[in-house]
VOMARMI-898596 format. One record per residue: chain; residue number from 0; x, y, z of N, C-alpha, C in turn. Coordinates in steps of 0.001 Angstrom, whole numbers, plus 500000, padded with zeros to 6 digits. Layout:
% VOMARMI-898596
A NUM X Y Z X Y Z X Y Z
...
//
This chain:
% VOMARMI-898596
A 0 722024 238119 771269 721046 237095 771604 719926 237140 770573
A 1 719542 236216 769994 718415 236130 769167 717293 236165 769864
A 2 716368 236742 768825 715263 237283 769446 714712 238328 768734
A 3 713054 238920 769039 712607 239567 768316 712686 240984 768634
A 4 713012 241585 768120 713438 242984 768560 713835 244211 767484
A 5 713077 244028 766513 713524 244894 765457 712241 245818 765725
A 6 711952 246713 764345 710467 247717 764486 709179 246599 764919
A 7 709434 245713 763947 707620 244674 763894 707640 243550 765521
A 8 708614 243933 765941 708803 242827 767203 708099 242983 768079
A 9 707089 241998 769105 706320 242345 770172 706204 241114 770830
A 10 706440 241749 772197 706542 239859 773200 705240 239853 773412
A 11 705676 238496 773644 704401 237548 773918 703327 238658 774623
A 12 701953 238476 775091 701208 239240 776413 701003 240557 776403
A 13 702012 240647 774837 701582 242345 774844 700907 243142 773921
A 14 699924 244168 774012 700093 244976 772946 700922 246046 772206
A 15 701065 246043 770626 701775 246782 770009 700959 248307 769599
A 16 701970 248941 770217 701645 250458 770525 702137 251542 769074
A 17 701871 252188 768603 702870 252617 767302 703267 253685 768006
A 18 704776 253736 767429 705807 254897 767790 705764 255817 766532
A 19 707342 256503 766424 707051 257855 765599 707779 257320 764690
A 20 707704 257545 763383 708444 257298 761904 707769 255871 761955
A 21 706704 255143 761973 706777 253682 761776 707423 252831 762797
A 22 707692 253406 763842 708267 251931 764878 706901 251834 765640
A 23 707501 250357 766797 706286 249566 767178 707125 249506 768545
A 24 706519 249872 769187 707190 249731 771049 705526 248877 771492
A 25 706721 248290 772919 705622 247131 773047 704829 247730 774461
A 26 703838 247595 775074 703243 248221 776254 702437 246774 776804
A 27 702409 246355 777933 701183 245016 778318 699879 245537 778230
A 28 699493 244888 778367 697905 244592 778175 697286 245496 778963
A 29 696096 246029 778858 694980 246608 779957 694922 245750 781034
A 30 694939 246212 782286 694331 245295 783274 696090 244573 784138
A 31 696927 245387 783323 698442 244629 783894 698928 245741 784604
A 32 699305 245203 785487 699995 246250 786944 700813 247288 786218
A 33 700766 248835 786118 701368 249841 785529 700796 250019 783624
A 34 700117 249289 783340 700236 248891 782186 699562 250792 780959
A 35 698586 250586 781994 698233 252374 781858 699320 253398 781606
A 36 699833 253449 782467 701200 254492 782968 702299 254288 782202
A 37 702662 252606 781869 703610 252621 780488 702896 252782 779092
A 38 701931 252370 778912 701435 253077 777793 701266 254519 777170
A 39 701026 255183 778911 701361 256853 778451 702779 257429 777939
A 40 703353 256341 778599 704881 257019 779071 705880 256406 777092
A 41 705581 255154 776801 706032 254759 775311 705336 255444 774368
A 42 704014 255721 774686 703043 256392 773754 703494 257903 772859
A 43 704405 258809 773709 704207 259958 774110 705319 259955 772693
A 44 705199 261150 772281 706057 261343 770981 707683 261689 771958
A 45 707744 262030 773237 709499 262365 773532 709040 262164 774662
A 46 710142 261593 775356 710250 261521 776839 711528 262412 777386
A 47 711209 263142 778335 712219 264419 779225 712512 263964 780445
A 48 713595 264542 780853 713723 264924 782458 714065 266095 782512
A 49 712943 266651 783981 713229 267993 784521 713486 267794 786253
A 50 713817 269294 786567 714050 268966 788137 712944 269202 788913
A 51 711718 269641 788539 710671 269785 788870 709414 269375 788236
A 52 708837 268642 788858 707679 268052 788411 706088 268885 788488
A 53 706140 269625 789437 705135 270721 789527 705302 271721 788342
A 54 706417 272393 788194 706282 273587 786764 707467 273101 786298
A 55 707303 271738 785118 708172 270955 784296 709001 271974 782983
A 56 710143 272496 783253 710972 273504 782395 711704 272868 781633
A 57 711981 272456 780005 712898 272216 779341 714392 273064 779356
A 58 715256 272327 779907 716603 272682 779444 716930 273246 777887
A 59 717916 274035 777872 717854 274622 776161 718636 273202 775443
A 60 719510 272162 776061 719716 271062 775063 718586 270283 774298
A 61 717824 269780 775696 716075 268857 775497 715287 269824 774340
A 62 715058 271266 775063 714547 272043 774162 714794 272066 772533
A 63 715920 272234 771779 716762 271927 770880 716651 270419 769997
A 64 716457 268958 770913 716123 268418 770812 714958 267722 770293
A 65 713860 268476 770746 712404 268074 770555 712148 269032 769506
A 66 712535 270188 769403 712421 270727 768468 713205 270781 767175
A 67 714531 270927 767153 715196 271104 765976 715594 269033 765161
A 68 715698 268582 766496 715561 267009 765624 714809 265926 765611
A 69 713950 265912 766725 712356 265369 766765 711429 266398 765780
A 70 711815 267419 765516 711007 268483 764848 709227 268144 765681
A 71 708907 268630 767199 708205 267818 767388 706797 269293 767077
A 72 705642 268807 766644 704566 270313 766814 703997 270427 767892
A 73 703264 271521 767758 702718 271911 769083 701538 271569 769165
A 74 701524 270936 770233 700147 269715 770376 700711 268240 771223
A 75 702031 267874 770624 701866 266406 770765 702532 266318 771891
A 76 702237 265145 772285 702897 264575 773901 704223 264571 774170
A 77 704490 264462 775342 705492 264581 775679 705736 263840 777528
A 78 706269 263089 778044 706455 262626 779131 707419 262952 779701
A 79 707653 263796 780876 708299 264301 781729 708217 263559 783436
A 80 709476 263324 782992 710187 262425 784303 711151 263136 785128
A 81 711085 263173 786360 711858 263283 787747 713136 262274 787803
A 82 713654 261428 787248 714731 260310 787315 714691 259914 788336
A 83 713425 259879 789312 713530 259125 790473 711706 258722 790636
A 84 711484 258001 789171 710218 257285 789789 709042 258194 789277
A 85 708564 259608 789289 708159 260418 788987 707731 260988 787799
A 86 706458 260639 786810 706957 261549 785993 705583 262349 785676
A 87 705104 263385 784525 703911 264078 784699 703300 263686 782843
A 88 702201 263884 782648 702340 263698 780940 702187 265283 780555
A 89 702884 265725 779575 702695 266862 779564 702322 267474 777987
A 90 702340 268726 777312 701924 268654 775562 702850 269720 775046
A 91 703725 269726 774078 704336 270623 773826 703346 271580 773629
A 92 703876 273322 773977 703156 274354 773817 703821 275197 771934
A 93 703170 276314 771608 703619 276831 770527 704970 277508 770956
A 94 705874 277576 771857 706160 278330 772843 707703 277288 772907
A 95 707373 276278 773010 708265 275058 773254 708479 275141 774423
A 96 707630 275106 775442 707816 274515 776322 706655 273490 776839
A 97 706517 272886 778047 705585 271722 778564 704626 272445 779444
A 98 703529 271613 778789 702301 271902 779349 701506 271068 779806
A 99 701479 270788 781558 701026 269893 782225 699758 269099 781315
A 100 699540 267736 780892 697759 267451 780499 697259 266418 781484
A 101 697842 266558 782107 697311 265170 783291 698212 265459 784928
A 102 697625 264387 785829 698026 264396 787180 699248 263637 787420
A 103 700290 263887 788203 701743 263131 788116 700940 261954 788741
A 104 702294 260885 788106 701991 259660 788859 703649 258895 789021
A 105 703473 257875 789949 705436 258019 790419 705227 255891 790285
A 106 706413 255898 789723 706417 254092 789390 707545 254131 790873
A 107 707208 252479 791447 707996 252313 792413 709281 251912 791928
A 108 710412 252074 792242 711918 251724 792111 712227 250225 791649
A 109 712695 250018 790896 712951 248276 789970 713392 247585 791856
A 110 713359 246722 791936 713263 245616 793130 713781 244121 792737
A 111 715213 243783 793061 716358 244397 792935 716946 245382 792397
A 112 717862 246554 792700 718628 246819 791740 719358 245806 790830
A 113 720093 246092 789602 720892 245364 789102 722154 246399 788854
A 114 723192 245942 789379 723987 246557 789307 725601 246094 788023
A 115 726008 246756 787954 727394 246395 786514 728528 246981 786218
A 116 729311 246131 787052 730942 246771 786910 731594 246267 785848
A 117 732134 246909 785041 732648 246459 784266 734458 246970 784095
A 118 735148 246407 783279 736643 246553 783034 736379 247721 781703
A 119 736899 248405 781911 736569 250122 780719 737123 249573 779570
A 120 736762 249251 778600 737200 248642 776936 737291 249715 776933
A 121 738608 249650 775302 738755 250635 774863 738420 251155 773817
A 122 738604 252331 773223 737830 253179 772890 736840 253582 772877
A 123 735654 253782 771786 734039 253972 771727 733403 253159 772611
A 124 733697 251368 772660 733263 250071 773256 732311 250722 774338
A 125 733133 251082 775271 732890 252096 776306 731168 252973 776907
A 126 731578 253838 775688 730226 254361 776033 729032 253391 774818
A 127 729218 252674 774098 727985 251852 773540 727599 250954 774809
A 128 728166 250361 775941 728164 249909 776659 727566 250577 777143
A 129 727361 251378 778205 727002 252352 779348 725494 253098 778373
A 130 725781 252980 776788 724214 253561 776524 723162 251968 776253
A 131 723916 250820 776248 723137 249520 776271 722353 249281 777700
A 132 723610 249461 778455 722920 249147 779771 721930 250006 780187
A 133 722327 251141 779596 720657 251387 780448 719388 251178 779324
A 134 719533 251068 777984 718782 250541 777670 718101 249505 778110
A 135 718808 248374 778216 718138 246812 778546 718142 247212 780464
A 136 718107 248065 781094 717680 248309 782624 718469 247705 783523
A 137 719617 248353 783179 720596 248743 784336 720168 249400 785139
A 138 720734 249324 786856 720242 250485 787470 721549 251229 787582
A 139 722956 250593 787800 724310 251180 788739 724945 250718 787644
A 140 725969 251975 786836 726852 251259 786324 728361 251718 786490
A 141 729287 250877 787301 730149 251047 787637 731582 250581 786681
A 142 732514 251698 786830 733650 251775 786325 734521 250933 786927
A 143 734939 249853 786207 736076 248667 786550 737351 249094 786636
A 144 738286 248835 787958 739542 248663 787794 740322 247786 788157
A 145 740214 246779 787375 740792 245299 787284 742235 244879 787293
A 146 742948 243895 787469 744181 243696 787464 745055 243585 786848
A 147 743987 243219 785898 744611 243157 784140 743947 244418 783426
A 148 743367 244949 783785 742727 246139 783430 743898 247247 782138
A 149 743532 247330 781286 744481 248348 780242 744031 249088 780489
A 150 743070 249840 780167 742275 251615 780274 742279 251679 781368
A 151 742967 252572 782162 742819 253357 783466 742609 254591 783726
A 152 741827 255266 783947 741726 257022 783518 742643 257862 784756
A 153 743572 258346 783952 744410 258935 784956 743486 260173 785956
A 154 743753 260857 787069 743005 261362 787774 742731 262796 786855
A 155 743268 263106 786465 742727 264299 785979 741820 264470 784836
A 156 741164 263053 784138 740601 262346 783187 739164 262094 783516
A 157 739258 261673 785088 738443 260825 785308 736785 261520 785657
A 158 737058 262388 786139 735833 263058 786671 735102 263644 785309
A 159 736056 263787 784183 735537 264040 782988 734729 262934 782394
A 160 735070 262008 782388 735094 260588 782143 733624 259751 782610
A 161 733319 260420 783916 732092 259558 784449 731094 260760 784076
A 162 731682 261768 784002 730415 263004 783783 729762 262505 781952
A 163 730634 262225 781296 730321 261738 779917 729670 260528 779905
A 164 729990 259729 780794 728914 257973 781078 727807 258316 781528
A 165 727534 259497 782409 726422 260068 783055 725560 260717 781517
A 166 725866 261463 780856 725398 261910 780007 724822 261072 779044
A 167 725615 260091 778484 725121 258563 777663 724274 257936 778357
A 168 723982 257850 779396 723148 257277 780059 721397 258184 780102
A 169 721720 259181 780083 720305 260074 780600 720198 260309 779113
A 170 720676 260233 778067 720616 260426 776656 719586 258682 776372
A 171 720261 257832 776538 720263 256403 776438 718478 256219 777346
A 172 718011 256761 778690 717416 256620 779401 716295 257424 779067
A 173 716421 258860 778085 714883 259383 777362 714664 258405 776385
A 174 715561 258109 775176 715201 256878 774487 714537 255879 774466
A 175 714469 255111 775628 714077 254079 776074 712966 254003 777377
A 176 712489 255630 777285 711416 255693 778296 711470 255929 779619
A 177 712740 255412 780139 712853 255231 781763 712670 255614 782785
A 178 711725 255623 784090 711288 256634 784787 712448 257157 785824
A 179 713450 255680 786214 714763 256012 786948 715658 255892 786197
A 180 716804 256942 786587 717813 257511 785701 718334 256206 786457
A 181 719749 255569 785626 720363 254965 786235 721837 255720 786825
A 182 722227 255157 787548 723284 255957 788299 724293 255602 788007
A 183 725654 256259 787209 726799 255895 786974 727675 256310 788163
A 184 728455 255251 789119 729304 255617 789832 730744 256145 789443
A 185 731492 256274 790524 732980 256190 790913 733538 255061 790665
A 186 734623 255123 789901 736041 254120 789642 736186 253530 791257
A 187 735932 251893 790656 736058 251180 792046 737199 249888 791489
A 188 737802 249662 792099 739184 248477 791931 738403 246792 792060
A 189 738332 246271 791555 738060 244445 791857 738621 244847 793301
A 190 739049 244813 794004 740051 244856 795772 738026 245610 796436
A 191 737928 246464 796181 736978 247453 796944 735902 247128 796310
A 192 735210 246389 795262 734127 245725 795392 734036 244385 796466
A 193 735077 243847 795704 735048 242451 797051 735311 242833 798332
A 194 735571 244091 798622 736098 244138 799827 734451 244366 800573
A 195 733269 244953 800350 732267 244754 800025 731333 243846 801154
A 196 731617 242774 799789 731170 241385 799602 731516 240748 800834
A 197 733138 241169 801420 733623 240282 802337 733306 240809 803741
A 198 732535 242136 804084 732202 242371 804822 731213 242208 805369
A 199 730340 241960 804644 728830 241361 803769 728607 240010 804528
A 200 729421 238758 804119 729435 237379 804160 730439 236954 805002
A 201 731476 237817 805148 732342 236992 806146 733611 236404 805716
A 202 733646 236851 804396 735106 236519 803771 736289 237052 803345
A 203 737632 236906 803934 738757 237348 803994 738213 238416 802737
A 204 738971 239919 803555 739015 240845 802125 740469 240133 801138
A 205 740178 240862 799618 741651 240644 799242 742422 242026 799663
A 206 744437 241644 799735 744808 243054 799933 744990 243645 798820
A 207 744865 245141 799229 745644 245884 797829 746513 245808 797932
A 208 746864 245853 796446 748189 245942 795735 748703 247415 795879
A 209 750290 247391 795753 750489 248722 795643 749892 249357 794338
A 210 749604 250991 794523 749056 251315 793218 747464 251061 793392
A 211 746886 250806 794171 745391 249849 793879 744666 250599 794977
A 212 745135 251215 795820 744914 252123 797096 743474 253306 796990
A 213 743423 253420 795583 742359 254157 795408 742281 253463 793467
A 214 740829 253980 793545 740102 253582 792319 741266 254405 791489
A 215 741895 254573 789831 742547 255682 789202 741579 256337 789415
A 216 741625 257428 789276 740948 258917 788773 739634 258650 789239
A 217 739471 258765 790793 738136 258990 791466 737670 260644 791153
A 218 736474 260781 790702 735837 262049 790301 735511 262776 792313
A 219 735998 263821 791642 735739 264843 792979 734326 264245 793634
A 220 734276 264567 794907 732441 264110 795515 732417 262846 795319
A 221 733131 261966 794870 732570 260284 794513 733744 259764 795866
A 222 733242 258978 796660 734382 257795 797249 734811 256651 796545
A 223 736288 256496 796388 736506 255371 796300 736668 254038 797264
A 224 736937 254401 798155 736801 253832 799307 735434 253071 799624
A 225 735536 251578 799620 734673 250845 799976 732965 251379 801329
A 226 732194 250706 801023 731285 251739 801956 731476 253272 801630
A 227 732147 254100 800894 731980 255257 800689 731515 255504 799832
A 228 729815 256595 799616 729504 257226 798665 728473 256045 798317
A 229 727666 256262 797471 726515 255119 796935 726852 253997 796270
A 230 728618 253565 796067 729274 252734 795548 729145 251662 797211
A 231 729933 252002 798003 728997 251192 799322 727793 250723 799476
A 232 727244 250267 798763 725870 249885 798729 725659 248762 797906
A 233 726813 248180 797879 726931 247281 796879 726731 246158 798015
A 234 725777 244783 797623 725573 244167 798803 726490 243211 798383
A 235 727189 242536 799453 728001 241449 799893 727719 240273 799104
A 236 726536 239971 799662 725355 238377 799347 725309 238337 797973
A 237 725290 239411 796971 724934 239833 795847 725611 240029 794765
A 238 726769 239745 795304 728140 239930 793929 728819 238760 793856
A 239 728620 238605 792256 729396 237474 791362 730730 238080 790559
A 240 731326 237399 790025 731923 237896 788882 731672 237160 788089
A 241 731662 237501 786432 731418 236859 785420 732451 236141 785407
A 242 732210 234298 784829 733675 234116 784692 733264 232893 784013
A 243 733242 232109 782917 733095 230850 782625 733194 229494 783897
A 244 732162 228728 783510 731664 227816 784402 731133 228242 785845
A 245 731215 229457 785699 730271 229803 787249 728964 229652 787009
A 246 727787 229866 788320 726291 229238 788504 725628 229975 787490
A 247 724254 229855 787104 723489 230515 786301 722991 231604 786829
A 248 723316 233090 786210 722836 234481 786660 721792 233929 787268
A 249 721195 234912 788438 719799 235141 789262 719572 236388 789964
A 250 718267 236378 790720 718442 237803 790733 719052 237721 792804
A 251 719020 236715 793062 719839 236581 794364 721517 237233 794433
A 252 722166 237478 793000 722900 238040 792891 723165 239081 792015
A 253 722421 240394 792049 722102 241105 791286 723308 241968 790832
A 254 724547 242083 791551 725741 242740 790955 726355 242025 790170
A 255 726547 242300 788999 727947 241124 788280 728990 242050 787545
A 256 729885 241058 788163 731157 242050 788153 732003 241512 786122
A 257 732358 242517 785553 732795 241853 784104 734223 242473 784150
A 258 735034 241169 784059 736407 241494 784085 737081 242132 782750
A 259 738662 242293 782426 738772 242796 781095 739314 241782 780662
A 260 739356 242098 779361 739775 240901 778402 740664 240234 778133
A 261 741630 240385 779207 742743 239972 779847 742395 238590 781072
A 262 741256 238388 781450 740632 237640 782364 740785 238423 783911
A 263 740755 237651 784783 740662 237657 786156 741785 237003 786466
A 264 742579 237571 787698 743771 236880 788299 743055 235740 789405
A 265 744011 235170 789530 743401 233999 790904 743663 234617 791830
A 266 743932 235719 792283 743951 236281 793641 741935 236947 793878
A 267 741805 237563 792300 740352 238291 792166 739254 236497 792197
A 268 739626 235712 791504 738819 234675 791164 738850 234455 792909
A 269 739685 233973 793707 739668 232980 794996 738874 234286 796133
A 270 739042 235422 796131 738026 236274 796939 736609 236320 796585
A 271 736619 236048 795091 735076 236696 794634 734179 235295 795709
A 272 732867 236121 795966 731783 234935 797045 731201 234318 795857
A 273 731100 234285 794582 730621 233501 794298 730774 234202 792282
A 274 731216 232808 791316 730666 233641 789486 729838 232637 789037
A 275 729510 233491 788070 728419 233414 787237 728706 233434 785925
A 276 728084 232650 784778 728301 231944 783563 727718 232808 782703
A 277 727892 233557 781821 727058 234249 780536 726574 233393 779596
A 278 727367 232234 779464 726747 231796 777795 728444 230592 777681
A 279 728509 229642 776502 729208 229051 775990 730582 230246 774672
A 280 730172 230922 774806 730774 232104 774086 731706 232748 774356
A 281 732976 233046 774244 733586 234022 774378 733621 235519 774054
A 282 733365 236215 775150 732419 237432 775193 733539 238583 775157
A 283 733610 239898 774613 734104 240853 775142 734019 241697 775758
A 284 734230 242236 776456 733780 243176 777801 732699 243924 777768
A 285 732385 244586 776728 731009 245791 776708 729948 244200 776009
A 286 730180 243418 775782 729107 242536 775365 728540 241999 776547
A 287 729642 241108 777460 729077 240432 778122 728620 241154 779425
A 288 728700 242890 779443 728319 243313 780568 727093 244025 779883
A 289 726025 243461 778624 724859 243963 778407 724275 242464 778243
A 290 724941 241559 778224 724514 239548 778319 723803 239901 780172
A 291 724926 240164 780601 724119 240085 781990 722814 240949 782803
A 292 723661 242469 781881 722116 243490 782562 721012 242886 781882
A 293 720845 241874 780828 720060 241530 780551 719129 240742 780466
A 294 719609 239411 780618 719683 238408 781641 718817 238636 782959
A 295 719813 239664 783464 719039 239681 784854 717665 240792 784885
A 296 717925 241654 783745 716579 242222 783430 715292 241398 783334
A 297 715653 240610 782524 714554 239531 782267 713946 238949 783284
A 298 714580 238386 784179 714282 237244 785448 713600 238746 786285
A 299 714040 239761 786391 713656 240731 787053 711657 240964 786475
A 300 711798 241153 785348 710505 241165 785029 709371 240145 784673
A 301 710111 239006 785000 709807 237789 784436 709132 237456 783228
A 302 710037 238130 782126 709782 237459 780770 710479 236206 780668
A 303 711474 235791 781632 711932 234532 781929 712103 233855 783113
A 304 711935 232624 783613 712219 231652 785052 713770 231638 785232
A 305 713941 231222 786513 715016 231061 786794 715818 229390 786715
A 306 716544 229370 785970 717376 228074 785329 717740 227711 786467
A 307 717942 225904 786147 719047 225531 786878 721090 225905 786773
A 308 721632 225597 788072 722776 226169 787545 723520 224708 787012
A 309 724047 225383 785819 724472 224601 784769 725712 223334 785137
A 310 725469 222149 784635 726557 220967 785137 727721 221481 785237
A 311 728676 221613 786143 730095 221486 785940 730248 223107 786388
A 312 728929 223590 787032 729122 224969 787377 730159 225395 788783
A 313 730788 226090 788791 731576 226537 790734 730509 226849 791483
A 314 730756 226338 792610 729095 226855 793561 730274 227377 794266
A 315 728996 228519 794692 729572 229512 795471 730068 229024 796376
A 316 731421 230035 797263 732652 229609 798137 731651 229944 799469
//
């Protein structure tokens, strides 16, 4: 998407903050709701997560990090986050570790979530995906298993598999500041998202297929099973699938489901409650599932209004 977004880029309403080596991160204005608290938090030469916010301990990776490739000295800031809202400002010590300089303060939870299933492209695609989305503020990003789906992670793969999306993500999520980690789920089937949706609204589930009975390679502790595990939480009212000529993203439907590049069968198209349109473009899977976290990022923060839905769009079933 075009747009300004290189080092010198700064939206509209805001001030430009200087980062480290010459970049320019953007922070709002004085006087804008949080605007303080993100300024500390972009300001800060590294942003962390620890499990404690009272006596904030670097891990020996983070540790390693700030030191051997931030090369950061002892003195400069540092922002330490809880991944749930929480974070403290703190100063590297000679010592390398964090040293409280201020009082915690906790941001409330993004309102909607936005959530993003996607069909697993293959190879690398994959995790550039899962480190986009949480860049542009994903909250849930869920592992697709579609009908046409090629990449399927066999079970003994899989728990490896989301532990590594988890990692790109909290890698992806100091980068970019974030006070909530986003949450990578469990391998869920197109069948057990909509199944969901249809419990949700009132519409025939689809059946599984043989073979389709469980997500492939559900990670130990994760449910695949619909309503099971924090993948159940997917609201009904709230899930689209991406699909050409569907309504214009909003945040009334904050899940969007991205099929693989194979499309959607008409058994997945005639259950879904309702799709949604990315663009005139033909998209590929890790693209058009950072078109939408983004998209709906936007309307979420309102750097943009909400469109009409486009002529010749499917209104929801």
């Amino acid at each position: 998407m075009a747009g300004g977004t290189g080092p010198g880029a700064c939206r509209a309403g805001s001030a430009a903050v200087p980062g480290r080596a010459g970049a320019t991160v953007n922070a709002p204005r004085p006087g804008r709701a949080g605007g303080v608290r993100e300024r500390s938090v972009r300001a800060a030469a590294a942003h962390v997560y620890v499990t404690d916010l009272e006596a904030p301990a670097l891990g020996d990776d983070d540790r390693h990090h700030l030191l051997r490739v931030l090369r950061l000295r002892p003195g400069e800031p540092v922002s330490a986050a809880d991944g749930e809202g929480g974070w403290l400002p703190c100063r590297l010590t000679g010592e390398g570790e964090l040293e409280p300089a201020g009082p915690p303060a906790r941001a409330p939870r993004p309102d909607p979530l936005i959530t993003i299933a996607l069909a697993v492209p293959k190879g690398d695609r994959a995790e550039w995906a899962v480190q986009k989305l949480t860049e542009v503020g994903a909250d849930r990003i869920i592992p697709l298993v579609a009908d046409r789906s090629v990449v399927r992670w066999p079970a003994d793969r899989a728990g490896r598999q989301v532990e590594r999306w988890r990692a790109i993500a909290r890698a992806a999520a100091m980068q970019s500041r974030r006070l909530w980690l986003p949450q990578v789920e469990a391998p869920r089937t197109t069948r057990q998202l909509l199944a969901a949706a249809a419990s949700a609204g009132g519409r025939p589930a689809l059946p599984e297929r043989a073979g389709h009975q469980r997500a492939q390679g559900t990670p130990a502790g994760g449910s695949a099973e619909p309503g099971g595990g924090a993948t159940g939480a997917v609201a009904g009212a709230g899930v689209a699938l991406a699909e050409p000529g569907g309504e214009a993203p909003g945040l009334s439907r904050p899940t969007v489901v991205i099929g693989p590049e194979g499309g959607w069968t008409e058994e997945e198209l005639e259950a879904a409650p309702a799709t949604v349109a990315l663009g005139p473009s033909i998209l590929r899977t890790e693209t058009a599932a950072v078109v939408a976290a983004t998209l709906l990022a936007a309307l979420r923060s309102g750097l943009v209004g909400q469109v009409a839905t486009p002529p010749g769009a499917i209104t929801p079933r």
